[in-house]
MARLUMLO-921652 format. One record per residue (C-alpha): residue number from 1; residue in one letter; x, y, z. Coordinates in nm, 4 decimals, padded with zeros to 6 digits, always signed. Layout:
<pts>
+-----+--------+----------+----------+----------+
| num | residu |       c1 |       c2 |       c3 |
+-----+--------+----------+----------+----------+
| NUM |      A |        X |        Y |        Z |
...
+-----+--------+----------+----------+----------+
</pts>
This chain:
<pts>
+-----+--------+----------+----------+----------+
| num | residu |       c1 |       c2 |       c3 |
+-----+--------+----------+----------+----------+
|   1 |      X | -03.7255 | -01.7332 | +03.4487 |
|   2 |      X | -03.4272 | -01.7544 | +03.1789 |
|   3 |      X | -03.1706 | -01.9538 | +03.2605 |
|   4 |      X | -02.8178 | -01.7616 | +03.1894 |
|   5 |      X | -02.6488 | -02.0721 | +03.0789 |
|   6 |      X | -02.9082 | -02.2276 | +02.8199 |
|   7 |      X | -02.9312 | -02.1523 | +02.5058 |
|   8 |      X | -03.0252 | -02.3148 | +02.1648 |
|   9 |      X | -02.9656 | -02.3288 | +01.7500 |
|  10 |      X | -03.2231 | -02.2759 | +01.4792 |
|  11 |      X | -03.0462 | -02.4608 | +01.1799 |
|  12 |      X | -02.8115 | -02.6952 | +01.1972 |
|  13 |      X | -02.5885 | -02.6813 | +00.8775 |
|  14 |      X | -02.2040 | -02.6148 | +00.8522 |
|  15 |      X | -02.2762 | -02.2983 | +01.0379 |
|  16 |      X | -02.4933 | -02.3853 | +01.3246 |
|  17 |      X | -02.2948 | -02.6726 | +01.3892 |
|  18 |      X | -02.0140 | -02.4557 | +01.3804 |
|  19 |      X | -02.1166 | -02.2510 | +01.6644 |
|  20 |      X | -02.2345 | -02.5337 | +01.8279 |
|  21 |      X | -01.8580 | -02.6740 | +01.8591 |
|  22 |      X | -01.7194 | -02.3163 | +01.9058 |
|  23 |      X | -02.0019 | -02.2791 | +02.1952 |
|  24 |      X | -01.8786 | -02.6158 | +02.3426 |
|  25 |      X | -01.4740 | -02.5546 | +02.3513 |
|  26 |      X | -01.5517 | -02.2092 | +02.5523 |
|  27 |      X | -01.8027 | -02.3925 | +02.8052 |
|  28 |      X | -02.0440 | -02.0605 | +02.7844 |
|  29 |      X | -02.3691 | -02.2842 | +02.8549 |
|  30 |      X | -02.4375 | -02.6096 | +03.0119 |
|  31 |      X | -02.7304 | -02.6929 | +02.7804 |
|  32 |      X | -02.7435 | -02.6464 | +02.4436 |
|  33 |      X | -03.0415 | -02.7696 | +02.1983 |
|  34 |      X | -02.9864 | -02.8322 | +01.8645 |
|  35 |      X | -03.3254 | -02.8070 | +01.6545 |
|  36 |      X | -03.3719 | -02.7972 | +01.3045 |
|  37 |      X | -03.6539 | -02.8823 | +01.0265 |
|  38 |      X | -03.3926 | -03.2480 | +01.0021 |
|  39 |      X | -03.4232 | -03.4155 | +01.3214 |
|  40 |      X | -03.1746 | -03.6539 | +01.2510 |
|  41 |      X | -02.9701 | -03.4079 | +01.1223 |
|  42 |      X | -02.9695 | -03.2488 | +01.4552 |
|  43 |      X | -02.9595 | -03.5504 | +01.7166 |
|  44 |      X | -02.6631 | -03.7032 | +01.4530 |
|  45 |      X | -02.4525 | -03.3502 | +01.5230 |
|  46 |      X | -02.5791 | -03.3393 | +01.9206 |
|  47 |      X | -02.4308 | -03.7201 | +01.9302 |
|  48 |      X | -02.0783 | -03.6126 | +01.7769 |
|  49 |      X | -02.0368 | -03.3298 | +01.9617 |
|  50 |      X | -02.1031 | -03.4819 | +02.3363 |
|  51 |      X | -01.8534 | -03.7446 | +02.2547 |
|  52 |      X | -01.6024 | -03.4373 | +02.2530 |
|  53 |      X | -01.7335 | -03.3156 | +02.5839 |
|  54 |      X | -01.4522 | -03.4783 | +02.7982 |
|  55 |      X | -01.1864 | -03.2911 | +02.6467 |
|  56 |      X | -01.3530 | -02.9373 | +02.6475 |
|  57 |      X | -01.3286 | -02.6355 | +02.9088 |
|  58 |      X | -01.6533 | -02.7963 | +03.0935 |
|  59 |      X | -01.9043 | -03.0000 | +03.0319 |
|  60 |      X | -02.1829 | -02.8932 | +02.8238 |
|  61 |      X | -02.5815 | -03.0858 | +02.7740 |
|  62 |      X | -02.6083 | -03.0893 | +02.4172 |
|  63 |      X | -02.8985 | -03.2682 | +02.2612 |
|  64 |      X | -03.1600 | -03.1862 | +01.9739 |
|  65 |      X | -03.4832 | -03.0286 | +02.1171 |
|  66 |      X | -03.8050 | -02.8432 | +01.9731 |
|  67 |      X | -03.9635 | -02.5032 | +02.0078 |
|  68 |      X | -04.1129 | -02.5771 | +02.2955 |
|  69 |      X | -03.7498 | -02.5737 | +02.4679 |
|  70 |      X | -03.6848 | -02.2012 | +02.3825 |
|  71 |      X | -03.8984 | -02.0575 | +02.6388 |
|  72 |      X | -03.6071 | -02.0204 | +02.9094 |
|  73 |      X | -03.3386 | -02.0221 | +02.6936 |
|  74 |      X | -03.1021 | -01.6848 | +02.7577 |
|  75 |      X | -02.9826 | -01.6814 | +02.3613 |
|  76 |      X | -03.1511 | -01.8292 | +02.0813 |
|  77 |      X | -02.9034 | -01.8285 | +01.7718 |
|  78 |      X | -03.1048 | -01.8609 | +01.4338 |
|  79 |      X | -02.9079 | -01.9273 | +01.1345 |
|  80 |      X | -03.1335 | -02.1733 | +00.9575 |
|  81 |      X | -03.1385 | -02.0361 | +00.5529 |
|  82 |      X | -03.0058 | -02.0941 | +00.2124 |
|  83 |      X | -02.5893 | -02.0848 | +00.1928 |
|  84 |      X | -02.4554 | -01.8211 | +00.0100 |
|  85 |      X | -02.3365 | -01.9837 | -00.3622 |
|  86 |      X | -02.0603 | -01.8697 | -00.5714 |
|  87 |      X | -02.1299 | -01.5744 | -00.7402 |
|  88 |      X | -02.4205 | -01.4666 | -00.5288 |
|  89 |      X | -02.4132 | -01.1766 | -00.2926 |
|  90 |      X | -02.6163 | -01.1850 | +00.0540 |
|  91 |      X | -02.8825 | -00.9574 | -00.0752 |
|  92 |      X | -02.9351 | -01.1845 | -00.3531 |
|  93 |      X | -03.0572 | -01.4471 | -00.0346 |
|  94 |      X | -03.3504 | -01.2188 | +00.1082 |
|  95 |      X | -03.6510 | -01.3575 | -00.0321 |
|  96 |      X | -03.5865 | -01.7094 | +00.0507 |
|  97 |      X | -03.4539 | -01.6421 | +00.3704 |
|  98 |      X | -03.6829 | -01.4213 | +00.4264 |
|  99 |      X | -03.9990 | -01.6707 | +00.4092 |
| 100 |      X | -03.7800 | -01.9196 | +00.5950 |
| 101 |      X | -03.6993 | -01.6204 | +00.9099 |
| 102 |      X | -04.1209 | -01.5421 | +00.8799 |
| 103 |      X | -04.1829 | -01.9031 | +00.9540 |
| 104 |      X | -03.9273 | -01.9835 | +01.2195 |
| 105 |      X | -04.0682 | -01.6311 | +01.4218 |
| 106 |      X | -04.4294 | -01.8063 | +01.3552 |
| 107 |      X | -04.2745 | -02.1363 | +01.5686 |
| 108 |      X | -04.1317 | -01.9243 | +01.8405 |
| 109 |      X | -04.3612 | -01.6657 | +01.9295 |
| 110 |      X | -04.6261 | -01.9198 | +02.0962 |
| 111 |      X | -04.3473 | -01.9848 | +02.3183 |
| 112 |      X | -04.3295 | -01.6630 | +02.4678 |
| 113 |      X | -03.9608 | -01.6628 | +02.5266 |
| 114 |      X | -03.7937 | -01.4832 | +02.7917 |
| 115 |      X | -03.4209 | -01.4752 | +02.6810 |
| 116 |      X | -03.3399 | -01.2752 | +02.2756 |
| 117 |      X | -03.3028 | -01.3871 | +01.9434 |
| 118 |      X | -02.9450 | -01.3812 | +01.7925 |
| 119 |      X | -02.9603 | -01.3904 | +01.3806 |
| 120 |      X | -02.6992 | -01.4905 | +01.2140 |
| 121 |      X | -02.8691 | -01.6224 | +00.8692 |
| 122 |      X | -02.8037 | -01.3445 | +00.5613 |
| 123 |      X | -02.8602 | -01.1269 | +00.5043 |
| 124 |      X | -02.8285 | -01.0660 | +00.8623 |
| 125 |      X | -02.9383 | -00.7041 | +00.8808 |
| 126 |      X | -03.2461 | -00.7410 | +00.7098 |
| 127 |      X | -03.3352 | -01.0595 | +00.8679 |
| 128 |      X | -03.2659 | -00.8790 | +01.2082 |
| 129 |      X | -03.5287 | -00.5974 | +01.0890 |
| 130 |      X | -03.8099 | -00.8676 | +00.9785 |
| 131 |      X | -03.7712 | -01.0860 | +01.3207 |
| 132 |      X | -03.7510 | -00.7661 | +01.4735 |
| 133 |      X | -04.1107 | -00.6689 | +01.3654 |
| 134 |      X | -04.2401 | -01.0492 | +01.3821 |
| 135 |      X | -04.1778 | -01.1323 | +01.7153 |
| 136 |      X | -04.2833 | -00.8493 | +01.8626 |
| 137 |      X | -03.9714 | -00.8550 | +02.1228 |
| 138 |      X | -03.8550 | -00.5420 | +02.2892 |
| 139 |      X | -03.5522 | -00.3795 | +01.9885 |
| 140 |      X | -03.2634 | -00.4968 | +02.2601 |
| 141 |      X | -03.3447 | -00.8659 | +02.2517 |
| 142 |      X | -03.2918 | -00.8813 | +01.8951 |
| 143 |      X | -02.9950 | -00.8298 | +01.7501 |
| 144 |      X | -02.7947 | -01.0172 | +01.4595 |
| 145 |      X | -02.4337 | -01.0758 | +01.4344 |
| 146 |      X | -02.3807 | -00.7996 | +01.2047 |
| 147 |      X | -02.0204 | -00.6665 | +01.1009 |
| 148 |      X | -01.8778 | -00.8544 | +01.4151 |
| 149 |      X | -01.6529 | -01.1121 | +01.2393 |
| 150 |      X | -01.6089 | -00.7992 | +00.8919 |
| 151 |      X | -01.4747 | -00.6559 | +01.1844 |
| 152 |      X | -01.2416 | -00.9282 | +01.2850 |
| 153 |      X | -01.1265 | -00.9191 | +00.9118 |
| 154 |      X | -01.0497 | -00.5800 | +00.9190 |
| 155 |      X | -00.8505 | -00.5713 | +01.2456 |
| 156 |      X | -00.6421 | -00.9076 | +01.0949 |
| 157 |      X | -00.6268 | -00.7333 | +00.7283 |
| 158 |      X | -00.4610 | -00.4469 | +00.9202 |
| 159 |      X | -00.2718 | -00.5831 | +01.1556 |
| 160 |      X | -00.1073 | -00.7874 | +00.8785 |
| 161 |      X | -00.0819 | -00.4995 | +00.6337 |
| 162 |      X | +00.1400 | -00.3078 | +00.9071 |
| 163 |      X | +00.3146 | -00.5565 | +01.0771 |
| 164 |      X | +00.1505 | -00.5038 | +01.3888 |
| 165 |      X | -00.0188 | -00.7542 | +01.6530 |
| 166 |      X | -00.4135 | -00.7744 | +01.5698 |
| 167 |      X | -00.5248 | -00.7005 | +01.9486 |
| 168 |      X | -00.3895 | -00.3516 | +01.9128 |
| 169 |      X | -00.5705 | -00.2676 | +01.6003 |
| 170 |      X | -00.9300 | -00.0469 | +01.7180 |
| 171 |      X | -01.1261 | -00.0358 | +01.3971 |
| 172 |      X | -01.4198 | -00.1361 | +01.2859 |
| 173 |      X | -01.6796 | -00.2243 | +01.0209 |
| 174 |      X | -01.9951 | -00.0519 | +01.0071 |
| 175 |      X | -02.3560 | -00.0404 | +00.7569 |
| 176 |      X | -02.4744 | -00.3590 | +00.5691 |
| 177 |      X | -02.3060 | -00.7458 | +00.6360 |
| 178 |      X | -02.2643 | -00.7513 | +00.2782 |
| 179 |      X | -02.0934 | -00.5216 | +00.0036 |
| 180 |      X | -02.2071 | -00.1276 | +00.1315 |
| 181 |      X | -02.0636 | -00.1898 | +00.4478 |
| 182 |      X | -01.7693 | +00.0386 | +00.5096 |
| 183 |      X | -01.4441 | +00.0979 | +00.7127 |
| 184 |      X | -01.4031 | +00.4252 | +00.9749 |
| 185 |      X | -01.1313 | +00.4968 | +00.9180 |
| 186 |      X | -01.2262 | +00.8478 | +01.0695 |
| 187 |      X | -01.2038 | +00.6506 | +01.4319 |
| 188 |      X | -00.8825 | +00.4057 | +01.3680 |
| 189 |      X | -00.6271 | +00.3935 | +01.5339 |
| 190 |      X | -00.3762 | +00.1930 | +01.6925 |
| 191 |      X | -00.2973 | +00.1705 | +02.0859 |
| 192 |      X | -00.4455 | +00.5274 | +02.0655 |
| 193 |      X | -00.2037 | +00.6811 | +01.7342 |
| 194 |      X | -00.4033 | +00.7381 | +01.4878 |
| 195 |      X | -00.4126 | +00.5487 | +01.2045 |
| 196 |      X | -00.2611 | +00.7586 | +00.9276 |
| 197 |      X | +00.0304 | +00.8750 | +01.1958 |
| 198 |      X | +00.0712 | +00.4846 | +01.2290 |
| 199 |      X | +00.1528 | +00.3911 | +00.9388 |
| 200 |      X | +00.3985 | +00.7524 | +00.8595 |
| 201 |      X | +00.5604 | +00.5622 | +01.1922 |
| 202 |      X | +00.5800 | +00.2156 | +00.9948 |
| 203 |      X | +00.6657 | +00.3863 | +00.6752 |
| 204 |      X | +00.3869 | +00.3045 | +00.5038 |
| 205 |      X | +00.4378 | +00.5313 | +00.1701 |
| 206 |      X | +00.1051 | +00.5185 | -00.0035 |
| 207 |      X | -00.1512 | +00.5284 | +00.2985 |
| 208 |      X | -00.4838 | +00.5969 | +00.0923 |
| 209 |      X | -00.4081 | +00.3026 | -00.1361 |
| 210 |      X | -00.3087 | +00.0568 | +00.1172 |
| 211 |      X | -00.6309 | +00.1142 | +00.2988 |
| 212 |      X | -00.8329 | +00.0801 | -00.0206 |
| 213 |      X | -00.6730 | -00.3028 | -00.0656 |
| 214 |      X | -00.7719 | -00.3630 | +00.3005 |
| 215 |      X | -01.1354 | -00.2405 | +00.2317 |
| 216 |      X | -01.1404 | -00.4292 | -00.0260 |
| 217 |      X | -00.9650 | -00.7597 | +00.0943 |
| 218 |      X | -01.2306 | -00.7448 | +00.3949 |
| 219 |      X | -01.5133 | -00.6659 | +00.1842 |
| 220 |      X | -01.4892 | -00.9601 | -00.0788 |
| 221 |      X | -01.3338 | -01.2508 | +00.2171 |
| 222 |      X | -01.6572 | -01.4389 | +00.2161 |
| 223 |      X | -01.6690 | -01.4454 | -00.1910 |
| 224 |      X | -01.2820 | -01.5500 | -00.1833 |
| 225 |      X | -01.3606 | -01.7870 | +00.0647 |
| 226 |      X | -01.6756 | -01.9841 | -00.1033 |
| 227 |      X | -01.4940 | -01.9391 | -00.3984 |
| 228 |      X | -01.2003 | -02.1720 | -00.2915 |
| 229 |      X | -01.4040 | -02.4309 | -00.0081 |
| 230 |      X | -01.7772 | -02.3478 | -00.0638 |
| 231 |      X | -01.9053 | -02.1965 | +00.2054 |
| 232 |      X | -01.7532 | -02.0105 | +00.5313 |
| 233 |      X | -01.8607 | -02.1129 | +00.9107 |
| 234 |      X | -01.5346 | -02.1462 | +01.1435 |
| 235 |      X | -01.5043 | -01.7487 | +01.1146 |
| 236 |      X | -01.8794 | -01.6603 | +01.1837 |
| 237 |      X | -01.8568 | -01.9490 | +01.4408 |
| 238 |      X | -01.5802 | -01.7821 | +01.6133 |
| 239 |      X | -01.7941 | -01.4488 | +01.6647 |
| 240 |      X | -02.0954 | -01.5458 | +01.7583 |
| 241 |      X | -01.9183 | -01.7078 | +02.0773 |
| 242 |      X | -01.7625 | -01.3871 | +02.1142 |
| 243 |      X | -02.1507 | -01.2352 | +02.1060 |
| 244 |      X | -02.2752 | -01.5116 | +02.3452 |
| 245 |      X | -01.9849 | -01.5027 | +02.5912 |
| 246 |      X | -02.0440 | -01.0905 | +02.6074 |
| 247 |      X | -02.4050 | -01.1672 | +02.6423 |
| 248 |      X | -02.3618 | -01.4661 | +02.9531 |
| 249 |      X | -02.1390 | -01.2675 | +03.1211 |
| 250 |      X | -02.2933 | -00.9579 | +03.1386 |
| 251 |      X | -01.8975 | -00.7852 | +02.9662 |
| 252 |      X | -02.0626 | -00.4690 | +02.8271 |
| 253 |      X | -01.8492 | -00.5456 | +02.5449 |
| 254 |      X | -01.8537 | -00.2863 | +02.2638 |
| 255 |      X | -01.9627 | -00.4976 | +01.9165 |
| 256 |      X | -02.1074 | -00.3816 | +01.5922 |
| 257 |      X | -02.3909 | -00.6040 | +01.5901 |
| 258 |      X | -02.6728 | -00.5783 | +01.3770 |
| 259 |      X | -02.9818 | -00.3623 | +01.6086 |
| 260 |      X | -03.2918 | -00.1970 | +01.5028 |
| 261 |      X | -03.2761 | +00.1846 | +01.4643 |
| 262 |      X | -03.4150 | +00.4645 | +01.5847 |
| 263 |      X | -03.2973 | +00.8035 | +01.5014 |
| 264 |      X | -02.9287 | +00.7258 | +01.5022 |
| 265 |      X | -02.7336 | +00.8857 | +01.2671 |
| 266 |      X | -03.1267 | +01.0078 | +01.1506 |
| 267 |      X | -03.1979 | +00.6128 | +01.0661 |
| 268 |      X | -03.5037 | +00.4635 | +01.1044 |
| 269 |      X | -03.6805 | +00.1613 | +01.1118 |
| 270 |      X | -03.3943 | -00.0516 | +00.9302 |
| 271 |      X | -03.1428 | -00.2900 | +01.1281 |
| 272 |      X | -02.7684 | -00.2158 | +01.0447 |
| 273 |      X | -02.4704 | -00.3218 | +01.2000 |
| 274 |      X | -02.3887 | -00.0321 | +01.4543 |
| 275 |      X | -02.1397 | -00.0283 | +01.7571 |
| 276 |      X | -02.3514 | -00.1038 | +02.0526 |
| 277 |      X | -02.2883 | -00.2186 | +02.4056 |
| 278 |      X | -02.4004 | -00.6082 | +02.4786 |
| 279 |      X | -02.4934 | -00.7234 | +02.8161 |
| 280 |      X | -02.7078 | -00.9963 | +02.9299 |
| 281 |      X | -02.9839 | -00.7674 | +02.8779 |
| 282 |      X | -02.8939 | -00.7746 | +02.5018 |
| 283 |      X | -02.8576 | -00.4256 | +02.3409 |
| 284 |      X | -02.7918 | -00.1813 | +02.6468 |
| 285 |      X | -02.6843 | +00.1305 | +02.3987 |
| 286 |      X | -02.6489 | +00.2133 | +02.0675 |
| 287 |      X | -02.3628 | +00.3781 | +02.0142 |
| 288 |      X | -02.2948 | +00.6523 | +01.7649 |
| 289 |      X | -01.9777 | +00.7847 | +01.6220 |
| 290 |      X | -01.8339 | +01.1092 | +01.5288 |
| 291 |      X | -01.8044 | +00.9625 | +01.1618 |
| 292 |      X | -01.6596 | +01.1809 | +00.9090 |
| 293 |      X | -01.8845 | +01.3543 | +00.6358 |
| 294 |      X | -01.7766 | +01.0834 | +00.3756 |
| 295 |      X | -01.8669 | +00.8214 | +00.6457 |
| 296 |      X | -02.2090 | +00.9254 | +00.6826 |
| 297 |      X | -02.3015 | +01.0037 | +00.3436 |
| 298 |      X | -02.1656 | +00.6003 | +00.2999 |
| 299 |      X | -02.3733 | +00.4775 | +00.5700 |
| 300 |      X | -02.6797 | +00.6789 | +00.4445 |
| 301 |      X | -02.6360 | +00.4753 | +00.1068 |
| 302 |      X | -02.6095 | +00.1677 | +00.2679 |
| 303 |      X | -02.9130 | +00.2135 | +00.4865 |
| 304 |      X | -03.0731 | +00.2913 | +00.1854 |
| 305 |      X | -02.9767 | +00.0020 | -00.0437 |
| 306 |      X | -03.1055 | -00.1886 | +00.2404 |
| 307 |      X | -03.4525 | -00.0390 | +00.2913 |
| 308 |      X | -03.5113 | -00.0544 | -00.0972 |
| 309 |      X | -03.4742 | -00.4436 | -00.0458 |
| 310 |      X | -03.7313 | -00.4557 | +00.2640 |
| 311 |      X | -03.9605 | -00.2965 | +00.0575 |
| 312 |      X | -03.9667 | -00.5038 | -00.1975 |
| 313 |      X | -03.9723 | -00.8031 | -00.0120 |
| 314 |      X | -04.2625 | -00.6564 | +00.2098 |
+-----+--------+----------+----------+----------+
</pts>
């Protein structure tokens, strides 16, 4: 039987550790196992982190574990893969990461596990699709972390660009983690205005261009980030507890995670980061948007960057 407040971390670099704090301050589990192809790497960051215990929201097991610990866990998060380097683009990951996701899927399926698989390793949509069709797990218990934090970007790019607090901002990021994804702007809007009367209210002069720099600012964070520190992992960290809180708590919380398609928007048999409802039961529905003719000739293109990739890595 799952238990609703275990769950464990494939890969344990700056970003699994990451979540591993960020998983920790929030209290969502009570055990959390840290496994990764470095034991010591693993048991070193399970040590630091439970000295840190006392002064989080409530107390949390961590410790380093095997496969063999997955089989009740509720969520396991995979993000074990080669970093993204300057200069590189996610895509330019997928086929080492893709080898590394085949092998990890090989370790887990023995296990039969009851609880879903939560990728966040780039690039994340593809790597959704290929654990997807390796582990042989019903579409809703895999999912990836998709546009989720792109999406955070956005709402902060806009609520910055218009003066306005972030938490009223309802936009989102849709398509490919990575450089096809794209903005609806179609479906914006803010405390219900829509976007474009927004910023006439704001007087915002040049509305198209402004938008463009925000597409663009969200679009090219993770490059500006790695360019300047290396690598990024608080932000990810930050939204994948958002994922795994929605998920332990059963929220039905409305995120554009990364979910196998089929026949939305006339996709098939590609992941891409889509709004969808998340429950403890994983993906409950697929959502899909009155996008505007632009919108979906964008996320066509994306889907089919995407599926030119899988096939070559295939």
């Amino acid at each position: 039987m799952v238990n609703v407040k275990k769950a464990a971390i494939i890969g344990i670099g700056a970003v699994g550790a990451s979540i591993a704090f960020a998983l920790m301050e929030k209290g969502i589990f009570n055990e959390l196992i840290l496994i990764d192809y470095n034991k010591d790497k693993a048991e070193g960051e399970a040590m630091d982190l439970s000295h840190g215990i006392l002064y989080a929201n409530s107390p949390t097991n961590i410790h380093s574990g095997d496969y063999s610990d997955l089989k009740d866990c509720l969520v396991t998060i995979i993000t074990a893969g080669a970093a993204q380097k300057p200069g590189e683009t996610r895509l330019d990951l997928v086929n080492k990461n893709a080898a590394i996701m085949k092998s990890i899927i090989a370790n887990i399926k023995p296990v039969n596990i009851e609880g879903m698989l939560l990728i966040v390793a780039n690039p994340v949509d593809i790597l959704t699709h290929i654990a997807y069709k390796e582990s042989g797990l019903p579409a809703n218990r895999v999912l990836g972390s998709g546009t989720v934090l792109d999406t955070a970007r956005l709402k902060y790019a806009l609520g910055s660009c218009l003066n306005v607090d972030t938490r009223n901002v309802h936009a989102v990021m849709i398509g490919e983690h990575g450089d096809s994804e794209l903005a609806v702007w179609s479906g914006a809007n803010i405390c219900g205005l829509p976007l474009k009367e927004f910023c006439e209210v704001r007087g915002v002069k040049n509305y198209e261009k402004e938008l463009e720099e925000v597409y663009y600012q969200v679009r090219n964070a993770a490059y500006e980030i790695i360019k300047r520190k290396g690598s990024t992992y608080y932000g990810i960290a930050m939204a994948v507890s958002k994922i795994c809180q929605c998920i332990s708590n059963d929220e039905h919380t409305m995120l554009p995670v990364s979910v196998e398609l089929f026949g939305t928007y006339g996709l098939n048999d590609i992941a891409l980061s889509i709004p969808s409802i998340v429950g403890r039961e994983g993906i409950e529905t697929v959502l899909e948007l009155q996008l505007s003719d632009l919108e979906k000739e964008q996320l066509k293109k994306s889907a089919d960057s995407l599926k030119a990739i899988i096939e070559k890595v295939n």
